[in-house]
C-alpha positions as CSV (number, residue, x, y, z in Angstrom):
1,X,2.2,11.4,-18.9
2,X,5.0,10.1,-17.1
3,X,4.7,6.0,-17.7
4,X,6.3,3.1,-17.4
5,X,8.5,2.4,-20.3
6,X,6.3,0.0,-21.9
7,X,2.9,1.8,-21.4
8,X,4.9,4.8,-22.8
9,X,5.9,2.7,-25.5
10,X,2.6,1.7,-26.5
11,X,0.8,4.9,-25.9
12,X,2.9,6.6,-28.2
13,X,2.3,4.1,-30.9
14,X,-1.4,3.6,-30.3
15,X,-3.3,6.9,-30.7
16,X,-6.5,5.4,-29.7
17,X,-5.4,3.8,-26.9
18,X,-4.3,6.8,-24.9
19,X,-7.3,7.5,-23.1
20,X,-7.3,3.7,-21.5
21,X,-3.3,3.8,-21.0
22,X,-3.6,7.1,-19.4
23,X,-6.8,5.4,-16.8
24,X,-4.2,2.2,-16.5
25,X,-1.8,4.4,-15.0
26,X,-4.2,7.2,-13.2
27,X,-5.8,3.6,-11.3
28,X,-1.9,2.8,-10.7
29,X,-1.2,6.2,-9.0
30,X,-4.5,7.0,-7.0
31,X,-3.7,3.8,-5.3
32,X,-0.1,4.3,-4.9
33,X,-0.9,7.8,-3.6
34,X,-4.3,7.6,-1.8
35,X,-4.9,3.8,-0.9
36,X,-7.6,3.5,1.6
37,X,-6.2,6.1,4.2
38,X,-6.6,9.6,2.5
39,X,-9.7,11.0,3.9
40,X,-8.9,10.3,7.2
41,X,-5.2,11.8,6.7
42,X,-6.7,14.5,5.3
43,X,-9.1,15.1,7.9
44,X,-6.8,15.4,10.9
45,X,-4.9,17.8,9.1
46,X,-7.7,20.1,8.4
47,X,-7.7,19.6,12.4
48,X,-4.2,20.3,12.7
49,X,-4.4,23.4,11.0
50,X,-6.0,25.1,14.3
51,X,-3.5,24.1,16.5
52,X,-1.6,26.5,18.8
53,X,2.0,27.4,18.2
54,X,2.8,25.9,21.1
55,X,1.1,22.6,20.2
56,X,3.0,23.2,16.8
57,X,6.3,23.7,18.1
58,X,6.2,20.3,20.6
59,X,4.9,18.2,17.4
60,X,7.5,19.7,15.3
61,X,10.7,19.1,18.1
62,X,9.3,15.7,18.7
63,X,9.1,14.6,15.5
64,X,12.6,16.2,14.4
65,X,14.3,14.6,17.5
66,X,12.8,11.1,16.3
67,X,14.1,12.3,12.7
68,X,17.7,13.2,13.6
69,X,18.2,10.1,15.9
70,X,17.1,8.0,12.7
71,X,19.4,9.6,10.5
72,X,21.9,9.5,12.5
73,X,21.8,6.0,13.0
74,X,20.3,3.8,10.1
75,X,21.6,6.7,7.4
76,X,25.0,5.8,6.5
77,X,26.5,9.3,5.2
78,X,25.1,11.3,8.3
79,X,26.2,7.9,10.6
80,X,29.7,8.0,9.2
81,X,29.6,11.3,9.3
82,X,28.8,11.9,13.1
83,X,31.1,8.9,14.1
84,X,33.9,11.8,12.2
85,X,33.2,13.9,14.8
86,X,33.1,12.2,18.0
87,X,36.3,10.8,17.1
88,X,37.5,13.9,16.8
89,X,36.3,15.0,20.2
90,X,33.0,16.9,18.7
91,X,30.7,16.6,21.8
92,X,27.8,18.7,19.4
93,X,24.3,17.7,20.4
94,X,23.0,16.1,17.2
95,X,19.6,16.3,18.5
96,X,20.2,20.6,17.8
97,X,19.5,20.8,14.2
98,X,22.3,23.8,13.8
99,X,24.7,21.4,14.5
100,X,24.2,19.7,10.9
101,X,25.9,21.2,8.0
102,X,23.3,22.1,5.2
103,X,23.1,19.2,2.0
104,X,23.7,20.2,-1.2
105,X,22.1,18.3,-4.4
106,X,25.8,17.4,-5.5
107,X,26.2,15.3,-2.3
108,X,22.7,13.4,-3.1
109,X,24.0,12.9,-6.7
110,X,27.3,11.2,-5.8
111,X,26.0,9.6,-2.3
112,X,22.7,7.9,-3.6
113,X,22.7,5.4,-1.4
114,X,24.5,6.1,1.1
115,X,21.5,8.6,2.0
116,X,19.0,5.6,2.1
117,X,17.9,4.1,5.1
118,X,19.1,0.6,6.1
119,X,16.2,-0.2,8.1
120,X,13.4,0.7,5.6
121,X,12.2,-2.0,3.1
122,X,13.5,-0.8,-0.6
123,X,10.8,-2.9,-2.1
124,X,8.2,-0.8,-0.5
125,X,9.5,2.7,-1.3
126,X,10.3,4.3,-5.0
127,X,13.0,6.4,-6.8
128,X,11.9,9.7,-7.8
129,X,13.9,11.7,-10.3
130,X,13.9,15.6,-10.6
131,X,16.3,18.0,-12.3
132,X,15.3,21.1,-9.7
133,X,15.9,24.6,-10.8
134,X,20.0,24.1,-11.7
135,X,18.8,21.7,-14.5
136,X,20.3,18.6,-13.1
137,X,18.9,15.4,-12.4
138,X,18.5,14.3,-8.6
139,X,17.2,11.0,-7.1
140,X,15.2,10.6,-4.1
141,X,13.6,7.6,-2.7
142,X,10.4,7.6,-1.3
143,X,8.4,5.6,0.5
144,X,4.5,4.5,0.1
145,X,3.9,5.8,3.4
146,X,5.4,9.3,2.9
147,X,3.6,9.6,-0.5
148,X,0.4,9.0,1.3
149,X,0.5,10.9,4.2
150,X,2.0,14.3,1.5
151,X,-0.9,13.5,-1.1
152,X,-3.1,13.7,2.1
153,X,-1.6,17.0,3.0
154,X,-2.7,18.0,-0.7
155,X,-6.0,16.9,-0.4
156,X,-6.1,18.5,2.6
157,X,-4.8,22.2,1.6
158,X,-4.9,22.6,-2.1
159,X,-8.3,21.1,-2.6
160,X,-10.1,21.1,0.9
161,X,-9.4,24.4,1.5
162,X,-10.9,25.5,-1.3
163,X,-14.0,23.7,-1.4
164,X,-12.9,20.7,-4.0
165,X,-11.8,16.9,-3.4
166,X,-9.8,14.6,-5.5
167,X,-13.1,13.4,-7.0
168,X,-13.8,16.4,-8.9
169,X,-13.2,16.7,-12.4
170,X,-10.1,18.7,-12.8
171,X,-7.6,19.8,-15.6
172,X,-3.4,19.8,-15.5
173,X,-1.6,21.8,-17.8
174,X,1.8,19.3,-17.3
175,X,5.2,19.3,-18.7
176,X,4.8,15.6,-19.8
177,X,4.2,15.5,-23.5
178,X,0.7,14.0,-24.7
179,X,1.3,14.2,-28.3
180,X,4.6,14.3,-30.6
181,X,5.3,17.8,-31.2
182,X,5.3,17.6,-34.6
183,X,1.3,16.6,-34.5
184,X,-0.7,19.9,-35.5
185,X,-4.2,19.2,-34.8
186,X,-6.4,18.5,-31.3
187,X,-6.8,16.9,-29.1
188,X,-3.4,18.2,-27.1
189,X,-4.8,16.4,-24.7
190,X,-5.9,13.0,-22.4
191,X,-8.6,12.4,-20.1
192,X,-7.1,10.3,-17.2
193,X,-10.5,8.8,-15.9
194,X,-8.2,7.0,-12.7
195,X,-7.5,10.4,-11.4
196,X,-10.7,12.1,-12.8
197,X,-8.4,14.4,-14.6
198,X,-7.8,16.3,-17.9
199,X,-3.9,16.2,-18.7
200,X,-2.8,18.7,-20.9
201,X,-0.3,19.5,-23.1
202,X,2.2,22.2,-22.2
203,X,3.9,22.3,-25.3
204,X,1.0,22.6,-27.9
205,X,-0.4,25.8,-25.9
206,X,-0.2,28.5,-29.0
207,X,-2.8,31.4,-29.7
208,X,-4.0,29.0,-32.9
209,X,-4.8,25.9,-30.1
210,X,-5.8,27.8,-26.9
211,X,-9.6,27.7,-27.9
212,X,-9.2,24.2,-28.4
213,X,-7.7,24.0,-25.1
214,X,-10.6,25.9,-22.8
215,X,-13.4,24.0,-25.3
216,X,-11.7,20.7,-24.4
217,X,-11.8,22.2,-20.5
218,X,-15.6,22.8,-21.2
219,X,-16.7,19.9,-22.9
220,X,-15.3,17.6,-20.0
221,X,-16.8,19.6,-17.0
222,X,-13.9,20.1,-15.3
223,X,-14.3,22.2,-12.1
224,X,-10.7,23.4,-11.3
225,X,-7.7,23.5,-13.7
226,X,-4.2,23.4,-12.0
227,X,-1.2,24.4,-13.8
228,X,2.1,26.9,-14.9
229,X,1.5,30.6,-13.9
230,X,2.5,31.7,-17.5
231,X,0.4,29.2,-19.0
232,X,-3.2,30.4,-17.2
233,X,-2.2,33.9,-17.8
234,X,-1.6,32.9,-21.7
235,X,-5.5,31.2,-21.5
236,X,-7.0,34.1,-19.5
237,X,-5.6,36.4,-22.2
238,X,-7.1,34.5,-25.0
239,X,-10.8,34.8,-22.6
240,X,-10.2,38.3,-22.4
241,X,-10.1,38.7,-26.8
242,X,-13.1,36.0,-26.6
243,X,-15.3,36.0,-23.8
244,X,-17.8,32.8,-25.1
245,X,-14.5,30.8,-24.7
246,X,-14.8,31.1,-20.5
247,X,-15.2,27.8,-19.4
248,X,-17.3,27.4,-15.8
249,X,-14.5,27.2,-12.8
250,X,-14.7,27.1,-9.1
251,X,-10.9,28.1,-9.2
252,X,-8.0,28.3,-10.7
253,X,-4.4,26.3,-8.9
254,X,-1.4,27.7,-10.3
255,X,1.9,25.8,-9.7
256,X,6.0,25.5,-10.7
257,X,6.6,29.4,-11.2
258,X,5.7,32.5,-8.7
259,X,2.6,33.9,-9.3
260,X,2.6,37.7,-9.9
261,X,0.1,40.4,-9.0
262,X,-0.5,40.7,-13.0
263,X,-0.9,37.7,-13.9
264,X,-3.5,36.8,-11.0
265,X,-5.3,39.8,-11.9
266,X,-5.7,38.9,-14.9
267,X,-6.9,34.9,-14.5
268,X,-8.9,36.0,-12.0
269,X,-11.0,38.0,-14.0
270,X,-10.6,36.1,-17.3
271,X,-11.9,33.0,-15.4
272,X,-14.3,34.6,-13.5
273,X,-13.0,32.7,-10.0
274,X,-10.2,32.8,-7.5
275,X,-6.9,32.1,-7.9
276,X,-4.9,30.4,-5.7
277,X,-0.8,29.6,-5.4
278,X,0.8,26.7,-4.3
279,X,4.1,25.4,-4.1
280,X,5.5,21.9,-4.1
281,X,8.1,19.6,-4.7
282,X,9.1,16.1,-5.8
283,X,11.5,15.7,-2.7
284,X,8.7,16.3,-0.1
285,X,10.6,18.3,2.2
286,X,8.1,21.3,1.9
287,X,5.1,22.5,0.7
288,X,2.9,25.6,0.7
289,X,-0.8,26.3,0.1
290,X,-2.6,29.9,0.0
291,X,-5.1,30.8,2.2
292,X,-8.4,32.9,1.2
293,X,-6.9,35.7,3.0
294,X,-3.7,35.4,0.2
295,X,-1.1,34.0,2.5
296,X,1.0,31.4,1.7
297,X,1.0,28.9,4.4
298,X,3.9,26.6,4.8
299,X,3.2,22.6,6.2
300,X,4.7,21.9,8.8
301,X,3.9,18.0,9.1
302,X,6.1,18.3,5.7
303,X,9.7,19.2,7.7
304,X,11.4,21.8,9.5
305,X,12.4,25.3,7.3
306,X,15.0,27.4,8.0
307,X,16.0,30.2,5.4
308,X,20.2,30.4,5.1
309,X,22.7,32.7,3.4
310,X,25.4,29.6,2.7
311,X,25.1,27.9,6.2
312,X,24.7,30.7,8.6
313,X,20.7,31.3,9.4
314,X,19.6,34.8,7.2
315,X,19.3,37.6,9.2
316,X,15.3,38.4,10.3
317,X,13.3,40.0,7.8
318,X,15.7,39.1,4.7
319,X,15.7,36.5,2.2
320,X,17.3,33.6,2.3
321,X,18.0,29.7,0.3
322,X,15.0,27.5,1.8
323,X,16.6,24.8,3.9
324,X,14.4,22.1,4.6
325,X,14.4,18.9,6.9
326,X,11.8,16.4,6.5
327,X,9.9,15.1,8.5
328,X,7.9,12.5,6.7
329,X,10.3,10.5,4.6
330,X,12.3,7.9,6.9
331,X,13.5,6.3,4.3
332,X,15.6,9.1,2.8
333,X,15.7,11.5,5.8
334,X,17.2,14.8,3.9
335,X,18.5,17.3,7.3
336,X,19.2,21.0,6.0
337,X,18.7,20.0,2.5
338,X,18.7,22.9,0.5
339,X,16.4,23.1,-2.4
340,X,17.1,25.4,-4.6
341,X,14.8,28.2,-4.0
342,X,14.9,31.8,-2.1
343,X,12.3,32.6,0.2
344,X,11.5,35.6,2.8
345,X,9.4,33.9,5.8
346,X,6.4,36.1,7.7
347,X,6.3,36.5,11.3
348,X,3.7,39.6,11.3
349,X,1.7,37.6,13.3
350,X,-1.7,35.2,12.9
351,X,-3.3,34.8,9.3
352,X,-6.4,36.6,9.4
353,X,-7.9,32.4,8.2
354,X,-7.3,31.5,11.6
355,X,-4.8,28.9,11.1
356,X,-1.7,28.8,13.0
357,X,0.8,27.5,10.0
358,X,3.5,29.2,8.9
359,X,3.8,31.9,6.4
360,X,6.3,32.6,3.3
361,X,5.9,36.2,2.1
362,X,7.9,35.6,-1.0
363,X,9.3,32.9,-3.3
364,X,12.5,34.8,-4.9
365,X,13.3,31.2,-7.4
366,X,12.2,29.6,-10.0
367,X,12.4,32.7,-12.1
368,X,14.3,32.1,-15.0
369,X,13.8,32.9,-19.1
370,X,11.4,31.0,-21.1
371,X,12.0,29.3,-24.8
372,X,10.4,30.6,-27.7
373,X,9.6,27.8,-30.6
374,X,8.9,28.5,-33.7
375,X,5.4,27.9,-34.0
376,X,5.4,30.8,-31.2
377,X,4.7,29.3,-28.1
378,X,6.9,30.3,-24.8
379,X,8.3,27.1,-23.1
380,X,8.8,27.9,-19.2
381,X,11.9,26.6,-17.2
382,X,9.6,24.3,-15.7
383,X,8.4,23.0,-18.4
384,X,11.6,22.5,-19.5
385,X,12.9,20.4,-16.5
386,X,10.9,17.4,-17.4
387,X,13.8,16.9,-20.1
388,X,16.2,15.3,-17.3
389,X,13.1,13.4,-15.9
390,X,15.2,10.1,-15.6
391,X,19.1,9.2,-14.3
392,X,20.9,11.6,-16.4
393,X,25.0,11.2,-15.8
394,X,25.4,15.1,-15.4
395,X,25.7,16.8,-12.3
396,X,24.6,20.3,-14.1
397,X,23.0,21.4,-16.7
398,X,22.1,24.6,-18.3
399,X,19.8,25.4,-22.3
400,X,20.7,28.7,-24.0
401,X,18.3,29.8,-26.9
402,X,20.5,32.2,-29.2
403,X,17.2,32.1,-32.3
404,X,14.0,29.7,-32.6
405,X,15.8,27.8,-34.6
406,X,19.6,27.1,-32.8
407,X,20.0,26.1,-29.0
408,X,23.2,25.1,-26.8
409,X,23.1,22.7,-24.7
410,X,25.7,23.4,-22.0
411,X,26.1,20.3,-19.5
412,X,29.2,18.9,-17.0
413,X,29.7,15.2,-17.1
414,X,30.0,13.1,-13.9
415,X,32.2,10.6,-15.0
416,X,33.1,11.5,-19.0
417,X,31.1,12.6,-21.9
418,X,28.2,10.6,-23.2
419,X,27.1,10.4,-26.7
420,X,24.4,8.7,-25.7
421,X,22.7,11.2,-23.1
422,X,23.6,13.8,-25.5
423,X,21.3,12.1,-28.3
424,X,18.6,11.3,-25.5
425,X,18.7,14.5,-24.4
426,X,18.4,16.3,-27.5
427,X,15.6,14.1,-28.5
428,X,14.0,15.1,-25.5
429,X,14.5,18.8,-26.7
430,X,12.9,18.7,-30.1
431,X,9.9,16.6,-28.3
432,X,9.2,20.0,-26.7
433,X,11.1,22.5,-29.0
434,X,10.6,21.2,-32.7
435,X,13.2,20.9,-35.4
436,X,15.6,23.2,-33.9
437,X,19.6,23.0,-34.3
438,X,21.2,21.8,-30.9
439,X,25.1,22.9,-30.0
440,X,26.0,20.5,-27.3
441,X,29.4,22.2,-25.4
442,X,30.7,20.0,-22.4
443,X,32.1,22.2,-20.0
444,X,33.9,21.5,-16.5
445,X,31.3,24.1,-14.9
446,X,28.5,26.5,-16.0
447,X,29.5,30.0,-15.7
448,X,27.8,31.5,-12.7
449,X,25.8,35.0,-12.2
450,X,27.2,37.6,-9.4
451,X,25.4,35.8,-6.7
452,X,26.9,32.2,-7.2
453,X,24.2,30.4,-9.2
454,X,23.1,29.9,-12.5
455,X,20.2,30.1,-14.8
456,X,19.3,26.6,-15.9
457,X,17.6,28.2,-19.2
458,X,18.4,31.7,-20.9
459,X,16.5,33.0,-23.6
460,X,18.0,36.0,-25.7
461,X,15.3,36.7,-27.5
462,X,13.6,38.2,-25.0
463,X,14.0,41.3,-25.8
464,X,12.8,41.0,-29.7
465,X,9.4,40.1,-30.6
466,X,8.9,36.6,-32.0
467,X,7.6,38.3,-35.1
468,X,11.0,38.7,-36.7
469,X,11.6,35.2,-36.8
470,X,7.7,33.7,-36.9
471,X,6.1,36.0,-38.5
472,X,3.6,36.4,-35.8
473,X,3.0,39.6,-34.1
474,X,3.4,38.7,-30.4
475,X,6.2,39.3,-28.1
476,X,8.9,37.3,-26.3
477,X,9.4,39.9,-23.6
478,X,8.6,38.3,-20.3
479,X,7.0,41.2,-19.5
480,X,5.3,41.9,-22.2
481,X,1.7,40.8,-22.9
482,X,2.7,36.9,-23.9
483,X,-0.5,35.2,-24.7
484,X,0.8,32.1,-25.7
485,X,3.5,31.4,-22.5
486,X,3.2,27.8,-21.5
């Protein structure tokens, strides 16, 4: 659970407690994130979905032409930065969204708040933290408005399109841990009562605990869980061995990794339900939701995307980086902003749903190795991101597994190296990982792959099974049958 430092503080020392801390905070954030407004919001959204591409395209130029002015006038990077050019005789239209070069995480990293807004109250809006997929920490700020209207959006078309609401009973497998690592019995888990929601412990999902796991799923009547595509798979595999385990779903939610035709074959059956993708994330630029017809429908209330090879537009019918430009954040307006992710967009035509949104045929990121710890559980990049959950001074970091038991930690400083981060961070690694021997190596950059990026975490066992050095007899492989993949 991600708390404030001294709730964290106190749920970590007070096992007891953890269920009230956990409601304390689950209160804190259903107001924060609903207030009195979300069934309305959610409502006209549902209504928006029917719209007309023409009615889509005037809302969307209207609202980027009010976005773009703003930026470009109370944001002092992109105000300094168009001042530049009309001084040097640039006559661009800035109101054209071409004409803005594509931001990169490094510029948000080292111009914090020079991005902010000067006309939108700071004591009204918070500082997120995220380390992406290139395993570096990046802050946004956000304000109470924008979280509202996007956690209406999800009301809207993760739950509403599928029949649920926010008042269901519901389980999270999260990358937050609930328990120290080193504890070996149940529960692995917390029921949140403020968000009516089972949080669960990414890190404790082995073969031994995954029946403690779907019991604890049963025994709190949850109607949906949400969570890692590797981790469902790794539950719906342990079904599959022992059917009376099944607990009763209305769907399954999976998030943070693409979901492949294998491993929704398999939770679907497992479960006994539908399975549904969706895609997210913390900077609220863009979003995604699946349709019953398996489309992948992008928001477009969310912000304008564009898919680019560097900063020229990627050719039709190709892949390309997802550049996104929000639309609902004012006081952080990100134009181009490219978030780390490759994506092919569909323009076959209408979704067979009806609905006139968007359509992304494929999510080519986010695919990286997973971690193998010794007890024999597979931690997934995602999971693995929460580690530089707070203002980490790096500008990139990348984990490299050479056995269960030894890790490097590869990182580039911003300013010079930090003993400190380095024990934080390492802490924050044997939270997740166990007793494991980390090599920390400061480097001036990580060493990129043939197409300019990096792998935030590599794994090379992945080609050995975790037998040889756990003694169990399942596999590392990613694609092999990995029933224990969290």
């Amino acid at each position: 659970m991600n708390f404030p430092r001294v709730l964290k503080q106190v749920y970590s020392l007070i096992p007891p407690l953890r269920p009230v801390l956990a409601g304390v905070y689950g209160h804190h954030l259903r107001h924060r994130r609903y207030g009195g407004t979300a069934d309305a919001l959610a409502e006209e959204a549902l209504e928006r979905d029917y719209w007309t591409p023409e009615q889509w395209r005037t809302w969307q130029q209207t609202r980027l032409a009010q976005t773009l002015w703003h930026a470009a006038r109370n944001v002092p990077y992109y105000r300094e930065q168009w001042n530049e050019r009309r001084r040097r005789g640039d006559r661009a239209d800035l109101e054209v969204l071409a004409n803005w070069p594509v931001l990169e995480k490094d510029v948000i990293r080292s111009t914090f708040d020079g991005l902010c807004a000067e006309n939108v109250n700071r004591g009204d809006a918070e500082v997120e933290t995220t380390s992406g997929t290139t395993g570096s920490p990046v802050r946004f700020l956000i304000s109470r408005t924008t979280v509202r209207n996007w956690y209406a959006l999800c009301e809207a078309r993760f739950r509403r399109w599928n029949g649920l609401s926010r008042h269901d009973r519901w389980a999270m497998i999260g990358a937050q841990p609930v328990t120290p690592l080193s504890q070996t019995h149940p529960p692995f888990w917390v029921w949140n009562a403020g968000l009516n929601q089972l949080y669960m412990s990414a890190y404790h999902l082995t073969p031994v605990n995954i029946p403690g796991y779907l019991e604890a799923m049963r025994s709190f009547r949850v109607q949906y869980v949400w969570g890692h595509s590797s981790a469902l798979e790794a539950m719906a595999l342990a079904i599959q061995r022992r059917p009376a385990l099944k607990p009763d779903l209305q769907i399954v939610l999976s998030s943070s990794e693409p979901l492949t035709p294998r491993q929704r074959t398999r939770v679907s059956a497992a479960f006994g339900c539908p399975v549904r993708e969706t895609y997210g994330m913390s900077e609220m630029v863009a979003a995604a939701s699946e349709c019953a017809e398996g489309r992948l429908h992008l928001w477009p209330e969310a912000g304008v995307a564009e898919t680019v090879n560097g900063s020229s537009p990627a050719p039709a019918g190709q892949a390309g980086d997802l550049a996104a430009t929000s639309l609902l954040n004012d006081a952080m307006p990100l134009i181009r902003y490219r978030v780390g992710d490759r994506v092919l967009l569909d323009d076959s035509g209408p979704c067979p749903c009806g609905r006139h949104l968007p359509v992304i045929r494929s999510i080519e990121g986010r695919i990286s190795d997973m971690l193998v710890t010794a007890a024999g559980a597979c931690i997934s990049p995602a999971a693995m991101e929460a580690i530089f959950d707070f203002d980490a001074p790096t500008s990139e970091s990348q984990i490299i597994q050479e056995s269960v038991k030894q890790l490097r930690l590869r990182y580039v400083p911003l300013n010079k190296r930090d003993q400190a981060f380095e024990k934080t961070l390492c802490d924050r690694i044997r939270e997740r990982m166990g007793d494991v021997e980390i090599q920390v190596e400061v480097v001036n950059e990580i060493p990129r792959g043939p197409n300019g990026k990096f792998r935030a975490v590599i794994c090379k066992l992945n080609s050995r099974p975790v037998s040889e050095v756990t003694g169990r007899q399942e596999y590392a492989a990613k694609d092999a049958s990995c029933a224990h993949t969290v």
